[in-house]
C-alpha positions in Angstrom: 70.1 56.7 114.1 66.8 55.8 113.2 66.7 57.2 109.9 70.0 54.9 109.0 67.8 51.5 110.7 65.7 52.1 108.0 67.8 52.6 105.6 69.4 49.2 106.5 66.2 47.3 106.6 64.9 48.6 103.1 68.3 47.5 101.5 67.9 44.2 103.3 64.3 43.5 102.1 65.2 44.7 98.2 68.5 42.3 98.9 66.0 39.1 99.8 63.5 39.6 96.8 66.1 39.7 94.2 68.9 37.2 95.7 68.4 34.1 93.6 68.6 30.7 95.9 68.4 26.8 95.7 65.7 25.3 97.6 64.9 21.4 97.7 62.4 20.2 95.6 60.1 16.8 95.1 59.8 16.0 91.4 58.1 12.2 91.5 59.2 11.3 94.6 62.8 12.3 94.0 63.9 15.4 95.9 66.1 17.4 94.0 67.6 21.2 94.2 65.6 23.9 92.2 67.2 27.5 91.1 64.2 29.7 92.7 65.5 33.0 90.5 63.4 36.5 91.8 61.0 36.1 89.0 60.7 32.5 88.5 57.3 30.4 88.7 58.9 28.3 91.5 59.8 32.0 93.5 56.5 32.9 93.1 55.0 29.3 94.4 56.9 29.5 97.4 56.2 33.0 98.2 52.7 32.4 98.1 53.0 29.2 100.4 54.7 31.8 102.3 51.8 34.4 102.4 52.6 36.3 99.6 50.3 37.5 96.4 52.2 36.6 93.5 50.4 39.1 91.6 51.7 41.4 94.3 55.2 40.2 94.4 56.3 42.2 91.4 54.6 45.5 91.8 55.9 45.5 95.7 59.4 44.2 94.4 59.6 47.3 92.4 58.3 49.7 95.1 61.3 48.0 97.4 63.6 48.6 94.2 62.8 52.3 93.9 62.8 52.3 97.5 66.5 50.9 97.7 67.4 53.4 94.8 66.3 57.0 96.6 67.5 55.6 99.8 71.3 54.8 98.0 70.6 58.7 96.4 69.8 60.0 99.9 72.3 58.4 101.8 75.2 60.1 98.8 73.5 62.9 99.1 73.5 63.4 102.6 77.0 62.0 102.2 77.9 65.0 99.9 75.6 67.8 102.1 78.2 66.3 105.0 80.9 67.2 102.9 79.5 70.4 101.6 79.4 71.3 105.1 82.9 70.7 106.6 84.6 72.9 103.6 81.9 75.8 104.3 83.3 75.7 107.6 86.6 75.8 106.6 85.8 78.6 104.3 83.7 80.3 107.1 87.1 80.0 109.5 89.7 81.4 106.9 87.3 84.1 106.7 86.9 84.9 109.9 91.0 84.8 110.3 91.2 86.8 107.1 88.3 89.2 109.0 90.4 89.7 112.6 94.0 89.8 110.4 91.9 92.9 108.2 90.3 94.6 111.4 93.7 94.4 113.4 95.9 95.9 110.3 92.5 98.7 110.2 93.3 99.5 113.4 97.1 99.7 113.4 96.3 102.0 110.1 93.8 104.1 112.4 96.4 104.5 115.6 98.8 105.2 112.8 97.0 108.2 111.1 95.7 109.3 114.9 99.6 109.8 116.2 100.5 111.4 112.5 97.2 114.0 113.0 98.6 114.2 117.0 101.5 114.9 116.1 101.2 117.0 112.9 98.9 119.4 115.6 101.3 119.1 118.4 104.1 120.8 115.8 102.6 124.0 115.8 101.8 123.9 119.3 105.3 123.5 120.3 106.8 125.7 117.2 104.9 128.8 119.3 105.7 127.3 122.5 109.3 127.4 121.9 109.1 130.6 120.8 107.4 131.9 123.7 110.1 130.1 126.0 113.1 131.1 124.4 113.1 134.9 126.0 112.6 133.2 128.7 115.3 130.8 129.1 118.1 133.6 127.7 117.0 136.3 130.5 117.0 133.5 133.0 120.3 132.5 132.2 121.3 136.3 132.2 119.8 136.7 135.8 121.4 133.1 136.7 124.7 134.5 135.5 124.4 138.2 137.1 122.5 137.2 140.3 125.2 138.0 142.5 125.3 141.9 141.0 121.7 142.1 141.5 120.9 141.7 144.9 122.3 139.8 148.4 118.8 138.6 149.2 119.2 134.8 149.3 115.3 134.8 148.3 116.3 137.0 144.6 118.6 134.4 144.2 116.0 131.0 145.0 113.4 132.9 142.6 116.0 133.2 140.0 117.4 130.1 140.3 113.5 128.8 140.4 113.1 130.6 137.0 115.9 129.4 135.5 115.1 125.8 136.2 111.5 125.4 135.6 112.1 127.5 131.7 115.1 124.5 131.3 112.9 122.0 132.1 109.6 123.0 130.0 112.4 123.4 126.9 113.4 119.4 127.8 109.8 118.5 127.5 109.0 120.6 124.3 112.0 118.8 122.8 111.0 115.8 124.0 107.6 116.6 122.0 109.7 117.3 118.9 111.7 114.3 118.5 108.3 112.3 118.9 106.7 113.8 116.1 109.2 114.9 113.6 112.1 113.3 112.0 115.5 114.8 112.7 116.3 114.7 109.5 118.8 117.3 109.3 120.9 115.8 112.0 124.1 113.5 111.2 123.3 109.9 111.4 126.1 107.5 112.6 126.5 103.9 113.2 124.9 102.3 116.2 126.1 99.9 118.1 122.7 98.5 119.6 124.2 96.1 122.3 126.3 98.1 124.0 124.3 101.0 124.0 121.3 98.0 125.7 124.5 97.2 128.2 125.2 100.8 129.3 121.5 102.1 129.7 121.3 98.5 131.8 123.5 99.9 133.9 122.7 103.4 133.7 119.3 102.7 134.9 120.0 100.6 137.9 118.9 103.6 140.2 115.4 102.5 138.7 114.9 99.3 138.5 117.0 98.4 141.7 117.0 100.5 143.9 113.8 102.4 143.5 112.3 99.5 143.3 113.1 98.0 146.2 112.3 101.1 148.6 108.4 100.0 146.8 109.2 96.8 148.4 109.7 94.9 144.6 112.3 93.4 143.6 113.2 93.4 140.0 116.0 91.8 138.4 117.1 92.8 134.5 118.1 89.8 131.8 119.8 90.1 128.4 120.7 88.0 125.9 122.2 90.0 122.6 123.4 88.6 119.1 126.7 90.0 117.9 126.5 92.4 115.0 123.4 94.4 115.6 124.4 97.8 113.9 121.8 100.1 112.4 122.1 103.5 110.8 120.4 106.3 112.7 121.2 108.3 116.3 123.0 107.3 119.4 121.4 109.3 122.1 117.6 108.5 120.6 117.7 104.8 120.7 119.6 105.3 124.3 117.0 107.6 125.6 114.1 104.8 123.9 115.8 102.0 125.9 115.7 103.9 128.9 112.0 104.8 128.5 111.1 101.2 128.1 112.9 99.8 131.0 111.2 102.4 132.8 108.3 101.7 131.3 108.6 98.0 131.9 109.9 98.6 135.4 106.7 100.6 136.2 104.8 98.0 135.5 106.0 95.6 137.7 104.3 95.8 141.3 105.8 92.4 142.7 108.8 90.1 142.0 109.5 90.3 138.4 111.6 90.5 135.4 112.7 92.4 132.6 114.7 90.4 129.6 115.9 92.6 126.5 117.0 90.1 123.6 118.4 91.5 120.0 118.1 89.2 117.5 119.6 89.3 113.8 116.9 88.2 110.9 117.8 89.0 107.8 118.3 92.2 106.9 117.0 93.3 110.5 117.4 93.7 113.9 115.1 92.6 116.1 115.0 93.8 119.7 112.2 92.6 122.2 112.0 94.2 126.0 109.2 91.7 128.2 108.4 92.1 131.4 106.0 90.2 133.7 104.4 93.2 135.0 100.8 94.0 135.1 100.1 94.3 131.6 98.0 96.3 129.5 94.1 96.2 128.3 93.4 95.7 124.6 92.5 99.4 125.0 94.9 100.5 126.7 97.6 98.8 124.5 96.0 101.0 121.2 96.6 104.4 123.2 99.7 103.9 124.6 101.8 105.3 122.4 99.7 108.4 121.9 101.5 111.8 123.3 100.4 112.8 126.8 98.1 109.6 127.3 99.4 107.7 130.8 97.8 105.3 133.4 100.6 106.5 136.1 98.5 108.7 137.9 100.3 111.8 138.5 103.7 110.3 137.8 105.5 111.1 134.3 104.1 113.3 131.7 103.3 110.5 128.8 105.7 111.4 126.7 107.9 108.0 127.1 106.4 105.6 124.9 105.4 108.4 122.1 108.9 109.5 122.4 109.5 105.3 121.5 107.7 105.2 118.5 109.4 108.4 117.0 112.6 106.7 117.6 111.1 103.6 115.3 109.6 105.4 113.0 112.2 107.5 112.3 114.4 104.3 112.5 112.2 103.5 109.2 111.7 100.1 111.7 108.0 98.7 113.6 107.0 99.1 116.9 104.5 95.3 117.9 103.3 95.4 121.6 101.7 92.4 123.1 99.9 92.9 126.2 97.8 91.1 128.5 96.7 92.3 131.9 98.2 90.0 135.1 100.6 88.4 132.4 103.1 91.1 131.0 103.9 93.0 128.1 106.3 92.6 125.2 107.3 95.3 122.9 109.3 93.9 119.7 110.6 96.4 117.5 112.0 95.8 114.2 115.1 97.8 112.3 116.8 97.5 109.6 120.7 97.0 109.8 123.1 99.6 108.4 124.6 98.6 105.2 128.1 99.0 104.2 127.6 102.2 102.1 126.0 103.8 105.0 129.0 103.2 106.7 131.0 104.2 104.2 129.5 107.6 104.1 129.2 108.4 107.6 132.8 107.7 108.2 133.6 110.8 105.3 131.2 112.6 107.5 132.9 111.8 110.7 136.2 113.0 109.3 134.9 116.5 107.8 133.5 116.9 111.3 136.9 116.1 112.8 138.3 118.6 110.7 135.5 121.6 111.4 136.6 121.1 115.3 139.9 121.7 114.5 138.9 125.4 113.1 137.4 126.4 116.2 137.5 129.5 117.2 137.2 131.7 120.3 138.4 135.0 118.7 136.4 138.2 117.9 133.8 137.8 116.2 131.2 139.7 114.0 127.6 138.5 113.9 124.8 139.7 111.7 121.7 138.7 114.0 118.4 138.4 111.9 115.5 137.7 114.7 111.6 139.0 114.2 111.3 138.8 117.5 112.1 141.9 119.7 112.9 140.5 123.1 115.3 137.2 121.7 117.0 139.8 119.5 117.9 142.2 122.0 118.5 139.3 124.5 120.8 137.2 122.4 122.6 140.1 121.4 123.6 141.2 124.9 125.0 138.0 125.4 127.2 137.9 122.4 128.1 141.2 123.0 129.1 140.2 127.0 131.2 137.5 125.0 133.2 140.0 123.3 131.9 139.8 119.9 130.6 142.6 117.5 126.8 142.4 116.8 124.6 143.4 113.4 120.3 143.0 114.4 118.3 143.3 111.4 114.7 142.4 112.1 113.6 140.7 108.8 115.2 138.5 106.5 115.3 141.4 103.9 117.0 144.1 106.2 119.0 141.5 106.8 119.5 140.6 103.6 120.0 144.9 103.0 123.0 144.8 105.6 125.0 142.1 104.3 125.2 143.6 101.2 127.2 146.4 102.7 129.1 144.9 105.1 131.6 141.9 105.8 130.3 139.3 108.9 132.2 136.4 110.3 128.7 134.6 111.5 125.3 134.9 109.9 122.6 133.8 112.9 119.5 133.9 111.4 115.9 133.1 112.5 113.7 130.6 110.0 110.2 132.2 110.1 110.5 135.8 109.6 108.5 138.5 107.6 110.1 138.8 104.0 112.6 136.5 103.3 112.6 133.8 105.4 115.9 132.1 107.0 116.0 129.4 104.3 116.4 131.8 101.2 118.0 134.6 103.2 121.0 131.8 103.4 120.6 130.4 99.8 121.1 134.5 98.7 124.1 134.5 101.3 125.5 131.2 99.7 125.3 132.7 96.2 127.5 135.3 97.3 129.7 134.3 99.5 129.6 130.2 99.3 131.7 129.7 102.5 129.9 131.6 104.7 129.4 130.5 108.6 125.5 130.5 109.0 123.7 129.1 112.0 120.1 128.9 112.2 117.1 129.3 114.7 114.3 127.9 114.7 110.8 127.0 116.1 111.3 123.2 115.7 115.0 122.4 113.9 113.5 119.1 112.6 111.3 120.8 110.6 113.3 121.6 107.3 114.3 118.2 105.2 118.1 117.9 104.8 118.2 118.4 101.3 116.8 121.3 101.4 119.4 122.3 104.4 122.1 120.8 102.4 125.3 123.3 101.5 123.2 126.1 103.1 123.1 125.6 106.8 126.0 124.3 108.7 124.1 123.9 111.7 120.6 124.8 113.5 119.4 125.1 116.8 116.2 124.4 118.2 114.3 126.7 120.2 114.9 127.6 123.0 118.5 128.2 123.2 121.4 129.5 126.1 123.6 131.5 125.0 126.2 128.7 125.6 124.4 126.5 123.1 124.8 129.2 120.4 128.9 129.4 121.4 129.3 126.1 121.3 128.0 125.4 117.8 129.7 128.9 116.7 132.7 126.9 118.2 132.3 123.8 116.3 131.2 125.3 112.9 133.6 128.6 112.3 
C-alpha cells in the first residue's frame, strides 16, 4: 500500500511542474492573465517567489520526470510479474491434475500387472492341485456310491460322506480360482440378458441381504433401476455368480440401515452397470487390494475369492471394473461392457442350433472308451466307473501308447488327458482327427481354460476340468456322442 502512495505522489508532483496554467498578472497597473508554461521565465519567477531555485527547477524537474518514467515502468512491470504469476499457477495446477491423473493410471497399471503375475502363479498352483484332488473326488464318490456294501457302521458312513464333501467343496474353490485367472475361452458364449439375470440373483439372494441381515439386527433394503436392451456377448452363469458376489459384498458391508441400488445404463456401445451401497466403505488401500485373490477384511468369513472372481468376469467380458470408496460413506463399483452386436448374435444362434442337434444324438448305449491318463490312480479309478456303467474300457498311459492302440482298434469315445509324457492330449487328437475326422474325443485337464479355442477348434468337442465325477464325464459323453 505504501509503495503505490508513492507512486501516486511522484506522478502528482511530475503532473504539477509540467501542467501549464494562467495566473493574473500586473503589467502597468493593468492586471491581466499570463500563460505560465513549465519552462517559461514567468514559471520560473513565480516558483522562486514560491521558494524555489530556478536554476534548480529544471534539473529537479527532470529527476521527477525520470522518476515518473521508472515508476510507470515499475508499476507495468509489476503489472506483467502479476500476470506472469496467475498463468504459472494455472500451469502449476494442470500439472499437478495431469500428475494425480498419471500416478492413478500408474497404479491401476501396477494392480493390473500384480493380479496378471497372481494369477499367472496361482495357474500352476491349481493345475497340480486339481490333479492331486481328482483321485480324490472319484474314490469318494465310489465309496459315497458303495457305502452301504462296505460296512453298517453309521460312523463309515459320516467319514465317507465327510470325505466326499470336503474333496467337492475344495474342487468349487479351485474352480472358483480358475475362472478368476484365466479366460474360458473354449466355452460357448451366448447372449446375455443383463437385467433379468440382475432381477433373478435380486431375488435369489434375499436369504442374504434380508433375512441374514436382519438376525445381525440390520436392515437392508435392495433398489434397481435398469435400461431396456442391455445384452452383451459372453456367459450366463459368470456374470450371475459376479452379481451375487457383489451384493454380497455390498451386503457385508453394511452394519446398520442401509441400501444397495444396482442401475444398468446404456452408453454407446456399452453397458454400464453400477452396484452402491452406503456401507462402511473402503480405505484408499484397501480399495487397491481388493480385488487381489485370497485378500479379505472379513475376518474368518469367506475365503477372498468374491471380488477376484468379479474382475475375471470383467476382464474376460473385455469390459472395466472402477471402485469408488470412501470409509463411513459407501462404495460404488461401476463396470463397463460392451454390448453384443448383431453378428455375435447371429453366430451364437448357429451355435445354439448345432448344440440342439448334438443332444438329440445322445446316447446311453454300450460304449467303448480308449482312456489315455498318466496318472495311475485316476486311470484305474475312472475306468472302474465306466466299466460299473457298462461300457468297454482301453488305458493306455501316454499319449503315444495311446496313440499305438488306436491304430489297431476301433473306439466309440477317445477320453484323453492334456499333459502327458509323449504326445500330449492336443496332438494325440489332431492325429486322431486326421484319421478319423468324426471322432467323439473328450478331454481332461488340469485347468480346461487353459488351451485357446482356436487351437481346440474341430479337435475337441468338449473338455472337463479337473476334478471330475464320474457323472460329469457321462453327462458330457451324453451330450457329445
Amino acid at each position: 500500500m505504501k509503495k503505490r502512495f508513492k507512486y501516486i505522489w511522484s506522478l502528482f508532483a511530475v503532473v504539477w511542474i509540467l501542467t501549464p496554467s494562467f495566473v493574473l498578472a500586473q503589467d502597468g497597473g493593468n492586471p491581466q492573465v499570463v500563460y505560465v508554461g513549465p519552462f517559461t521565465q514567468t514559471s520560473f519567477s513565480l516558483r522562486s517567489l514560491l521558494g524555489f531555485n530556478p536554476d534548480e527547477v529544471i534539473s529537479n524537474s527532470i529527476i521527477v520526470i525520470l522518476m515518473g518514467v521508472i515508476t510507470v515502468a515499475t508499476m507495468r512491470t509489476n503489472q506483467r510479474l502479476k500476470s506472469s504469476r496467475r498463468e504459472l499457477e494455472k500451469s502449476n495446477r494442470r500439472l499437478q491434475n495431469a500428475l494425480e491423473e498419471l500416478e492413478s493410471k500408474e497404479n491401476q497399471i501396477i494392480q493390473q500387472e500384480r493380479l496378471r503375475a497372481l494369477g499367472e502363479m496361482a495357474g500352476g498352483v491349481a493345475h497340480d492341485f486339481n490333479n492331486a484332488l481328482q483321485p480324490i473326488v472319484l474314490a469318494a464318490s465310489v465309496l459315497n456310491r458303495r457305502k452301504a456294501e462296505l460296512s453298517d457302521d453309521p460312523k463309515i458312513h459320516e467319514y465317507i460322506n465327510v470325505i466326499n464333501m470336503a474333496s467337492r467343496e475344495a474342487a468349487g474353490t479351485v474352480k472358483r480360482l480358475v475362472r478368476f485367472f484365466k479366460p474360458g475361452k473354449n466355452r460357448t458364449r451366448e447372449i446375455v440378458d443383463v437385467n433379468g439375470i440382475i432381477e433373478e440373483v435380486v431375488r435369489l439372494t434375499s436369504p442374504k441381504w434380508r433375512e441374514e441381515a436382519r438376525d445381525r439386527g440390520v436392515m437392508i433394503e435392495v433398489e434397481t433401476e435398469l435400461q431396456d436392451g442391455c445384452l452383451i456377448c459372453g456367459y450366463g452363469d459368470e456374470f450371475r455368480e459376479m452379481m451375487v458376489n457383489l451384493i454380497f459384498n455390498a451386503a457385508d458391508a453394511i452394519v446398520r440401515e442401509g441400501k444397495i441400488f444396482v442401475k444398468t445404463v446404456l452408453e454407446s456401445t456399452n453397458v454400464l452397470l453400477t452396484v452402491s451401497d452406503n456401507g462402511v466403505g473402503m480405505s484408499s488401500k484397501v480399495s487397491e487390494r481388493c480385488l487381489e485373490p485370497f485378500f479379505t477384511t472379513k475376518t474368518g468369513r469367506g475365503t477372498g475369492l468374491g471380488l477376484s472372481i468379479v474382475y475375471g468376469v470383467v476382464r474376460r467380458l473385455k469390459g472395466g471394473i472402477y471402485i469408488d470408496s470412501k470409509l463411513d460413506e459407501g462404495t460404488t463399483f461401476t463396470i463397463c461392457i460392451p454390448l453384443a452386436h448383431g453378428d455375435e448374435k447371429e453366430e451364437l444362434d448357429k451355435v445354439e442350433r448345432k448344440r440342439g442337434r448334438l443332444r438329440k444324438k445322445a446316447n446311453d448305449g454300450d460304449l467303448k472308451f480308449l482312456l489315455a491318463e498318466d496318472n495311475a490312480a485316476i486311470r484305474s479309478l475312472l475306468a472302474d466307473e465306466l466299466r460299473q456303467q457298462g461300457h468297454e474300457v482301453v488305458l493306455a498311459a501316454s499319449g503315444d501308447q495311446a496313440w499305438d492302440i488306436y491304430k489297431k482298434n476301433k473306439f466309440d469315445v477317445i477320453l484323453t488327458d492334456q499333459s502327458m509324457p509323449g504326445l500330449s492330449g492336443k496332438q494325440l487328437a489332431r492325429l486322431i482327427r486326421e484319421k478319423t475326422p468324426k471322432k467323439t474325443i473328450i478331454m481332461l485337464t488340469g485347468f480346461d481354460t487353459a488351451m485357446k479355442s482356436a487351437e481346440l477348434e474341430g479337435l475337441i468337442d468338449a473338455v472337463l476340468s479337473k476334478p471330475v465325477s464320474i457323472e460329469d464325464v457321462m453327462d458330457v459323453v451324453r451330450n457329445v456322442v
